[in-house]
Backbone as JSON, one array per atom type, in Angstrom:
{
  "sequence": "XXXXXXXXXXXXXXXXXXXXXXXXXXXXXXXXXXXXXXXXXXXXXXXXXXXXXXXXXXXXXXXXXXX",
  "N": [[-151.36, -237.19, -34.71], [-150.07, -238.81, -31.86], [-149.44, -242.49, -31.72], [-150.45, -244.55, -29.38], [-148.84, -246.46, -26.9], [-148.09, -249.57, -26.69], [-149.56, -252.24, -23.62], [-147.8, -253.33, -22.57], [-145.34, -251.52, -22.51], [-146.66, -249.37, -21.51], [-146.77, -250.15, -18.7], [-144.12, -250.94, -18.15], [-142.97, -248.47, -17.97], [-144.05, -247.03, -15.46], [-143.78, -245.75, -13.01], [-141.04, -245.01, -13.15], [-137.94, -243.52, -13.13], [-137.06, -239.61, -14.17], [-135.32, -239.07, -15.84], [-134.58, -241.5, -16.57], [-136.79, -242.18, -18.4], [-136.89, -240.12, -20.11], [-134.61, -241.33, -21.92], [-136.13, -243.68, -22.53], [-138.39, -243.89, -23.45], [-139.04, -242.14, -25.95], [-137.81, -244.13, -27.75], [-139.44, -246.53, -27.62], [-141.73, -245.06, -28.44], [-140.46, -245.19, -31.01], [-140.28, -247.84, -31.82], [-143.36, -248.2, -31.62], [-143.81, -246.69, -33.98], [-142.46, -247.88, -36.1], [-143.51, -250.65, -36.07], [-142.87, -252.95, -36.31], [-141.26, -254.37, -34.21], [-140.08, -254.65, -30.94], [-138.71, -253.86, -27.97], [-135.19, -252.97, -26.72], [-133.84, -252.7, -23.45], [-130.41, -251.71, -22.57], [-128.51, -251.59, -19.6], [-125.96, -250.18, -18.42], [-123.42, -250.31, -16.53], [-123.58, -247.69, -15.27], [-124.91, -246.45, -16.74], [-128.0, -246.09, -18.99], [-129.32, -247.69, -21.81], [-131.66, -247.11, -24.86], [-133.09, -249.47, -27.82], [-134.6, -250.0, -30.5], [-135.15, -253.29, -31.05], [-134.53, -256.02, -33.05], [-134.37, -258.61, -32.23], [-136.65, -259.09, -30.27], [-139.46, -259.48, -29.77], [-142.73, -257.3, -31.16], [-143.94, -255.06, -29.22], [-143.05, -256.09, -26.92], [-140.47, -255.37, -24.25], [-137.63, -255.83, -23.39], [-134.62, -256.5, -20.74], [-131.32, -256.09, -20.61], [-128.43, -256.8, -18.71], [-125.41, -255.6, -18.19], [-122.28, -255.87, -16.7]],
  "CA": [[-151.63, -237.76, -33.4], [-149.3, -239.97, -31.67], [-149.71, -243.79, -31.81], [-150.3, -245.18, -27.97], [-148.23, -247.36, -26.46], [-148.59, -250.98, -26.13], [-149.69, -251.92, -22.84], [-146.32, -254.15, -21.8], [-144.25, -250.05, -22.48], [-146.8, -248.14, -20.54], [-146.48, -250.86, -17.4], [-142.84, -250.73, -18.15], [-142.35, -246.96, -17.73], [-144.59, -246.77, -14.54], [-142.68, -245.05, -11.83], [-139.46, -244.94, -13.84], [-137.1, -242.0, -12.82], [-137.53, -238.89, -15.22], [-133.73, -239.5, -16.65], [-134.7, -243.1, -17.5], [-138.44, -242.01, -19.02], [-136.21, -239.6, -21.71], [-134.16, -242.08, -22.16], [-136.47, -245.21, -23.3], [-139.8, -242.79, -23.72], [-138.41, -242.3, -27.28], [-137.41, -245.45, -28.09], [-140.39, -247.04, -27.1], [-142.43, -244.32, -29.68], [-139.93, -245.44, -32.71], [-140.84, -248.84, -31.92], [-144.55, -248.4, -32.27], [-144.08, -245.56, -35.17], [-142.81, -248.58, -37.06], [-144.6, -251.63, -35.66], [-142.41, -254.24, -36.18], [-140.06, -255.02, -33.44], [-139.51, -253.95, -29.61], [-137.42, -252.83, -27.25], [-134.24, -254.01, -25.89], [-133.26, -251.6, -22.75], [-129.16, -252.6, -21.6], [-127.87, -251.1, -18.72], [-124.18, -250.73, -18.78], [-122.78, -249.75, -15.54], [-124.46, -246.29, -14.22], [-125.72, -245.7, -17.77], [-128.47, -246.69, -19.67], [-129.42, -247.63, -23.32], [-132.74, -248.33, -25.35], [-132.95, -249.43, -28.87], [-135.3, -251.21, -31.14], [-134.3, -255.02, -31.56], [-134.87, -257.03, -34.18], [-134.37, -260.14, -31.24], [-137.17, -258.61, -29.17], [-140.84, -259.24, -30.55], [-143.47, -255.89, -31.17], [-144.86, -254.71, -27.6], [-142.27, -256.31, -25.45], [-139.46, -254.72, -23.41], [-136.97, -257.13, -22.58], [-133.74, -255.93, -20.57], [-130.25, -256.89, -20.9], [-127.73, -256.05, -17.47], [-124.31, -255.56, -18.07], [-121.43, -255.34, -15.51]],
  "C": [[-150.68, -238.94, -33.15], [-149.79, -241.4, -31.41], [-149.69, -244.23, -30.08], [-149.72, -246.04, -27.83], [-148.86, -248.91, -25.94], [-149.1, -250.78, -23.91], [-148.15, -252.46, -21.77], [-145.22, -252.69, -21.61], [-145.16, -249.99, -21.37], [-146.49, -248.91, -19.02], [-144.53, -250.66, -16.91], [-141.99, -249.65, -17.54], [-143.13, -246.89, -16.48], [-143.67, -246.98, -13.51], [-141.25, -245.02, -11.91], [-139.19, -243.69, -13.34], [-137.19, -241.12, -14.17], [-136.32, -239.1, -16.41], [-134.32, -241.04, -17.64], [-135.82, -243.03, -18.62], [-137.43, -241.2, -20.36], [-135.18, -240.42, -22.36], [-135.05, -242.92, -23.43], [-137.46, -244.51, -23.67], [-139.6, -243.21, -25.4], [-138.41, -243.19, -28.18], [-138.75, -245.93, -28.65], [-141.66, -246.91, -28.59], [-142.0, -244.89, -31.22], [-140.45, -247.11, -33.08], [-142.41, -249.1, -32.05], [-144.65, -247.5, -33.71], [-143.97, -246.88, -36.3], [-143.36, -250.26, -36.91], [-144.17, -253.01, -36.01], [-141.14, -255.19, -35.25], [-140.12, -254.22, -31.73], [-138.19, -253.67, -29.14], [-136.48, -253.5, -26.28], [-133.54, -253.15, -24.97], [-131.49, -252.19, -21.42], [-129.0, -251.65, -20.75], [-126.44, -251.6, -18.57], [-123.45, -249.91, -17.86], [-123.57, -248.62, -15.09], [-124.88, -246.04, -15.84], [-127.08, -246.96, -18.05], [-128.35, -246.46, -21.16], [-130.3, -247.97, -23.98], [-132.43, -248.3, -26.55], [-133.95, -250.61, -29.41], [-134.89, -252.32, -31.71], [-134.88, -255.89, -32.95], [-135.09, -258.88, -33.79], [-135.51, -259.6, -31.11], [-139.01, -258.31, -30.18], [-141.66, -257.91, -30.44], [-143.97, -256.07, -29.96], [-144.42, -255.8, -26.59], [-141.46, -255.49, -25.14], [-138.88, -255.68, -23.0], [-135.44, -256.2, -21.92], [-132.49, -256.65, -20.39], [-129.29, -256.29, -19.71], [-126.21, -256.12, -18.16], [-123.54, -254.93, -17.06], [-120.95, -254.25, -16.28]]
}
């Protein structure tokens, strides 16, 4: 059974585009699978990127913009 999402992800992902949801969706999961760190989602011109931070405390989402 999968582990539920904090509540700061599921607010996070609410009404996200389906592209962006497979995107960070994922992410999001590896960061609660191992329960010690969140999620740092950059945007880097027309893309995106998530990845679990080691900055970024458990059951936040913080986002980073790049031109």
């Amino acid at each position: 059974m999968e582990n539920p999402l904090p509540r700061a992800y599921q607010s996070y992902l609410e009404g996200a585009e389906p592209a962006f949801l497979d995107t960070v969706r994922p992410v999001m999961q590896e960061s609660v699978a191992e329960g010690e760190y969140g999620v740092l989602v950059r945007f880097l011109g027309t893309g995106v990127q998530a990845l679990v931070s080691e900055t970024v405390p458990f059951g936040e989402v913080r986002e980073l913009h790049h031109e």
